[in-house]
NUDO-891247 format. One record per residue (C-alpha): residue number from 1; x, y, z. Coordinates in Angstrom, 2 decimals, m for minus. Layout:
# NUDO-891247
<pt><k>NUM</k><X>X</X><Y>Y</Y><Z>Z</Z></pt>
...
//
This chain:
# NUDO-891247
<pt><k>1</k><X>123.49</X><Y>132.49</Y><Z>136.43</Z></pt>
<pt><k>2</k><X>122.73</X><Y>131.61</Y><Z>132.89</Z></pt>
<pt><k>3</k><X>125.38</X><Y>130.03</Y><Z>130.52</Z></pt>
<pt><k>4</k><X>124.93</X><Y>129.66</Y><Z>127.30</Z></pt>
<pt><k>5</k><X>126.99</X><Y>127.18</Y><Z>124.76</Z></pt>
<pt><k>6</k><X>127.41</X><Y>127.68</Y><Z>120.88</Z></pt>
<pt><k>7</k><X>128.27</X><Y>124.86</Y><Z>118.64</Z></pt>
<pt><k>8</k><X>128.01</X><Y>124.13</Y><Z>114.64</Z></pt>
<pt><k>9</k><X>127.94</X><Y>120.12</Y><Z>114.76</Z></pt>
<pt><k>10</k><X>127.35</X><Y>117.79</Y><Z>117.44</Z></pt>
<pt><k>11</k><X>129.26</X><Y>114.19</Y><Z>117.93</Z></pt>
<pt><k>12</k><X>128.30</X><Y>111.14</Y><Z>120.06</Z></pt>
<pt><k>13</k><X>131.11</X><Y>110.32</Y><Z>122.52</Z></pt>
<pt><k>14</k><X>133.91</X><Y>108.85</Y><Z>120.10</Z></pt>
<pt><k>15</k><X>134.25</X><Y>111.69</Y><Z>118.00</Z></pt>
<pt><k>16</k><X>132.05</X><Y>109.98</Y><Z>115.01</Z></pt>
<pt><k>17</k><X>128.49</X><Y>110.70</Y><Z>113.85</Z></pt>
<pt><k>18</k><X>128.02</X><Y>114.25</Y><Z>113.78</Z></pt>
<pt><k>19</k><X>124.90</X><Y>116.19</Y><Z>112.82</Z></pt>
<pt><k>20</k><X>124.85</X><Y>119.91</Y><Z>111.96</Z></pt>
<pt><k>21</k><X>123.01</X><Y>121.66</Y><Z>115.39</Z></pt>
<pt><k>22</k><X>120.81</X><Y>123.35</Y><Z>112.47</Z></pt>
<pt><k>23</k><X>119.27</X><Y>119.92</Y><Z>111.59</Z></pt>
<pt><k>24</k><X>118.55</X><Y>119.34</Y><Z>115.14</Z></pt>
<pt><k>25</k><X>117.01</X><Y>122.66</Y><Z>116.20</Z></pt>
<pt><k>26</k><X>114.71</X><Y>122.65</Y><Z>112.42</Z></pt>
<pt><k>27</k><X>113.88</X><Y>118.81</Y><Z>112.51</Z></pt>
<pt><k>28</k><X>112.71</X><Y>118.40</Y><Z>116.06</Z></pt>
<pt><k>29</k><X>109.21</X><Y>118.33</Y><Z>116.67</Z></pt>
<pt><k>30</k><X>107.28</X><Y>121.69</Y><Z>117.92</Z></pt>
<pt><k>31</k><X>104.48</X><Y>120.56</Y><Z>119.24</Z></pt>
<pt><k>32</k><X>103.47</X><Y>117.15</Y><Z>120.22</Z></pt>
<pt><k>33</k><X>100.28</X><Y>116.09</Y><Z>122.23</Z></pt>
<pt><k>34</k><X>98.34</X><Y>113.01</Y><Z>123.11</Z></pt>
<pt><k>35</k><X>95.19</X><Y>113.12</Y><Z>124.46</Z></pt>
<pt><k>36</k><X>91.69</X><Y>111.02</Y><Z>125.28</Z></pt>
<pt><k>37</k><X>89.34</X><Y>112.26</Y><Z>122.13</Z></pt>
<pt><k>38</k><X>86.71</X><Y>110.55</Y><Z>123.34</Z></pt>
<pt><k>39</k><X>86.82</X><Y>112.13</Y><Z>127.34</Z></pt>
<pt><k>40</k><X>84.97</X><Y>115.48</Y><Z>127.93</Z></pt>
<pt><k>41</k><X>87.23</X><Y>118.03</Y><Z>126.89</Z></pt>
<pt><k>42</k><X>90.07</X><Y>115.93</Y><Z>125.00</Z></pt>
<pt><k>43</k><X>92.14</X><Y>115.06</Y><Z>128.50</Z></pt>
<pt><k>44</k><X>95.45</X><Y>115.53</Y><Z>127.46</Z></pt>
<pt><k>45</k><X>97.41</X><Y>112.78</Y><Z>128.60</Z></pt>
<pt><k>46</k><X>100.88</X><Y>114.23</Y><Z>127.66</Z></pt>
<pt><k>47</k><X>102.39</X><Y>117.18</Y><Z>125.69</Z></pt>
<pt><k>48</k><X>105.01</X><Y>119.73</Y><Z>124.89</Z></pt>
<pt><k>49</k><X>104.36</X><Y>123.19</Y><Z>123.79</Z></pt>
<pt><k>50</k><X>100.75</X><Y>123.17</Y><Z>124.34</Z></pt>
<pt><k>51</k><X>98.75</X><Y>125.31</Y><Z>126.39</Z></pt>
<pt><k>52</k><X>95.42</X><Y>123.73</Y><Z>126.04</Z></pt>
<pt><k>53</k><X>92.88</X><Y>121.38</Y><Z>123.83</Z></pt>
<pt><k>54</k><X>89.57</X><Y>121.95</Y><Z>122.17</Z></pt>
<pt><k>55</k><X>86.78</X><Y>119.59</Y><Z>122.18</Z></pt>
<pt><k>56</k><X>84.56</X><Y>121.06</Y><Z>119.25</Z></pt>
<pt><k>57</k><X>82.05</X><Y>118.20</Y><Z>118.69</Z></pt>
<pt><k>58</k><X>82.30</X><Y>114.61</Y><Z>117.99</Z></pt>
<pt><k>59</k><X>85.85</X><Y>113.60</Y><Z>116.45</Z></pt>
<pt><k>60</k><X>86.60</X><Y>117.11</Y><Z>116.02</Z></pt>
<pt><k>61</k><X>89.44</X><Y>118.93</Y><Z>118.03</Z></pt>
<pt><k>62</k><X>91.96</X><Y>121.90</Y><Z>118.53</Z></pt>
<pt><k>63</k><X>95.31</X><Y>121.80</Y><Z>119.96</Z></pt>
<pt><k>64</k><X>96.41</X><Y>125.19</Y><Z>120.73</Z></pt>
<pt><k>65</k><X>100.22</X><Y>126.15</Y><Z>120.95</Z></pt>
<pt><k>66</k><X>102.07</X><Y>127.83</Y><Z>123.95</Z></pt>
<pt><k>67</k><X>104.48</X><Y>129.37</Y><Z>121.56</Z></pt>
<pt><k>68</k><X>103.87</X><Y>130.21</Y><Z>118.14</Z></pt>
<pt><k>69</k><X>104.90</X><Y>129.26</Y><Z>114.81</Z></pt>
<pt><k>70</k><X>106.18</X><Y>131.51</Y><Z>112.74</Z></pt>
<pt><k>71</k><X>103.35</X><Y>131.24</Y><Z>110.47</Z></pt>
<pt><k>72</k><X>100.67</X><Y>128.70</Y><Z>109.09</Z></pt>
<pt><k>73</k><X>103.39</X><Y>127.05</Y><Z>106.62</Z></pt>
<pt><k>74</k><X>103.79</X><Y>124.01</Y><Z>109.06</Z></pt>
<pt><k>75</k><X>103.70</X><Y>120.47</Y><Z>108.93</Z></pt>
<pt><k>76</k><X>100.68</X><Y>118.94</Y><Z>111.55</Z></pt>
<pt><k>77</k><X>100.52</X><Y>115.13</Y><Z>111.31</Z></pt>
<pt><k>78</k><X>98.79</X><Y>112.65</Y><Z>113.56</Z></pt>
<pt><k>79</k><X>96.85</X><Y>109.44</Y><Z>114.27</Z></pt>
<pt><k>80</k><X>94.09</X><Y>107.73</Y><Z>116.08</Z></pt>
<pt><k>81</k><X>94.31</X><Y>104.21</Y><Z>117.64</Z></pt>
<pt><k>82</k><X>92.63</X><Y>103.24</Y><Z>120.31</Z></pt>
<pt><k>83</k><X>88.41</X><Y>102.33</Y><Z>121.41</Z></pt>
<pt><k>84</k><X>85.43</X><Y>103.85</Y><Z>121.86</Z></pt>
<pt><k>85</k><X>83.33</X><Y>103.37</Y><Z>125.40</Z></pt>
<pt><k>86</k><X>81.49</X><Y>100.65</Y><Z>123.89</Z></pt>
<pt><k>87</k><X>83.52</X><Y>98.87</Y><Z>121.44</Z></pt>
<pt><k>88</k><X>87.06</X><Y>98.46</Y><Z>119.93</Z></pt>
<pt><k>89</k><X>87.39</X><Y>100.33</Y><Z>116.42</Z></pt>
<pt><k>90</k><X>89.69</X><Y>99.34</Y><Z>113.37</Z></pt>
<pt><k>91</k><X>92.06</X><Y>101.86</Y><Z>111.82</Z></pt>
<pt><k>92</k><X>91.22</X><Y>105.55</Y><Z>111.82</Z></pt>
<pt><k>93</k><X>93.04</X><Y>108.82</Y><Z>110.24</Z></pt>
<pt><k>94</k><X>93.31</X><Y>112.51</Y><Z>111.23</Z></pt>
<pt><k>95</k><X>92.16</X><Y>114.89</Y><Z>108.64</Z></pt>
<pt><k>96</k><X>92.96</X><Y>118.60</Y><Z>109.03</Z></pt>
<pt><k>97</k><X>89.20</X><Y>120.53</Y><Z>109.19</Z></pt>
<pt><k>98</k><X>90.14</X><Y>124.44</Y><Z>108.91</Z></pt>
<pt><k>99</k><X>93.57</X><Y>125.85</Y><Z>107.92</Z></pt>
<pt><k>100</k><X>96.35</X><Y>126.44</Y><Z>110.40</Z></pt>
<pt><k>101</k><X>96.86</X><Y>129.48</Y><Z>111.95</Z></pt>
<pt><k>102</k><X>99.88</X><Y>129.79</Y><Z>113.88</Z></pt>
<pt><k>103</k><X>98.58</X><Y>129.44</Y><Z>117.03</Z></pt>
<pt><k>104</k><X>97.12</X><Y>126.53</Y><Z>116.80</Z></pt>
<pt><k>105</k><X>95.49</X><Y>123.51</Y><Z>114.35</Z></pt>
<pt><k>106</k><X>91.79</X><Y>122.03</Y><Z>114.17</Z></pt>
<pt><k>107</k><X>91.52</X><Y>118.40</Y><Z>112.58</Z></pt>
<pt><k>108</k><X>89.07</X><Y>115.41</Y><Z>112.78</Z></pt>
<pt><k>109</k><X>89.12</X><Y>111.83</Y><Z>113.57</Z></pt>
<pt><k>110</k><X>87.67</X><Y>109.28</Y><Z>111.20</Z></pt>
<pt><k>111</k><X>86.06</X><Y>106.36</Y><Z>110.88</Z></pt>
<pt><k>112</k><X>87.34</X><Y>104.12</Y><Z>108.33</Z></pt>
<pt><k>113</k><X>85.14</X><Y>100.98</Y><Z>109.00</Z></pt>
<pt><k>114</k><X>81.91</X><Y>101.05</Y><Z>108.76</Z></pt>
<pt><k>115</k><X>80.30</X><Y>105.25</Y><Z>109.28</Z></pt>
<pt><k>116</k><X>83.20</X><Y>106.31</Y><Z>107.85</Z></pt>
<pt><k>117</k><X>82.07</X><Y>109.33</Y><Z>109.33</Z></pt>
<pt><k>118</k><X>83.93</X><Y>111.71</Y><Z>112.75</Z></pt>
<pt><k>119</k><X>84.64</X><Y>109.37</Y><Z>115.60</Z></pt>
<pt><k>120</k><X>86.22</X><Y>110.34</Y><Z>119.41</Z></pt>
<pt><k>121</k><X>88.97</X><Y>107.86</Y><Z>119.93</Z></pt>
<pt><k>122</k><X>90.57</X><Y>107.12</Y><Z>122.82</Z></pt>
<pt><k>123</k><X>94.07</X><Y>107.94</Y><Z>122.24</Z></pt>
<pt><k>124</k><X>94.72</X><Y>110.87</Y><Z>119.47</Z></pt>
<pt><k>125</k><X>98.29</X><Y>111.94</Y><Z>118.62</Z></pt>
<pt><k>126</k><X>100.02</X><Y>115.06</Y><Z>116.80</Z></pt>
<pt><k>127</k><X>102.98</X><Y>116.47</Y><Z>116.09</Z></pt>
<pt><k>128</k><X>103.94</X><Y>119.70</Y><Z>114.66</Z></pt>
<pt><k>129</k><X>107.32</X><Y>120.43</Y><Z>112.61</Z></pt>
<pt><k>130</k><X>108.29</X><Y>123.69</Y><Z>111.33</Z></pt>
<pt><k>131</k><X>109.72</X><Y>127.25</Y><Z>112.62</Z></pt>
<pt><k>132</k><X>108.75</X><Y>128.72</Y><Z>115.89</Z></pt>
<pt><k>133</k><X>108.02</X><Y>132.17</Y><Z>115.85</Z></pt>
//
């Protein structure tokens, strides 16, 4: 049987630092995947609310959602660390490529030594905040 539990404000055990359960339920991340850029298919390594990954050419990816924003005002954010299969790489940035839709986000991985040009890394992160649908 289902139960269900309704609260305004959260405390930790002694009765002190509360948080409004609003700021919890609209601050925590709604999507969040990590996955091998540089492995046929972006192998996704770990994830929550995501139902699969692109692989759309070199440094350039998708992450499609599960469950849907409510619509393309959302925040994306990510990064890139990690080698290639022949050497290790300095820095790198994700940069979003077309705009969201609310199923889903397409961004690239750069470069920012030498090319400066789209680069598969080895480990690629994101993280989505904003409303689900």
């Amino acid at each position: 049987m289902a139960s269900e539990l309704r609260v305004n404000t959260l405390k930790d055990a002694s009765g002190n630092n509360s948080v409004a359960l609003s700021t919890v339920a609209e601050g925590s991340a709604k999507v969040v995947c990590t996955f091998d850029g540089s492995a046929s298919g972006a192998t996704v390594r770990t994830s929550f609310n995501v139902s699969s990954t692109d692989d759309d050419a070199t440094g350039q990816y998708g992450v499609n959602f599960t469950s849907a924003m409510s619509g393309t005002e959302f925040t994306p954010t990510g990064s890139n660390i990690g080698d290639s299969a022949t050497s290790l790489r300095a820095g790198g940035l994700v940069a979003g490529l077309n705009a969201n839709t609310s199923s889903s986000i397409n961004f690239a991985t750069v470069e920012t030594e030498g090319s400066f040009g789209y680069a598969d890394w080895t480990h690629v992160n994101t993280v989505v905040h904003g409303d689900l649908a």
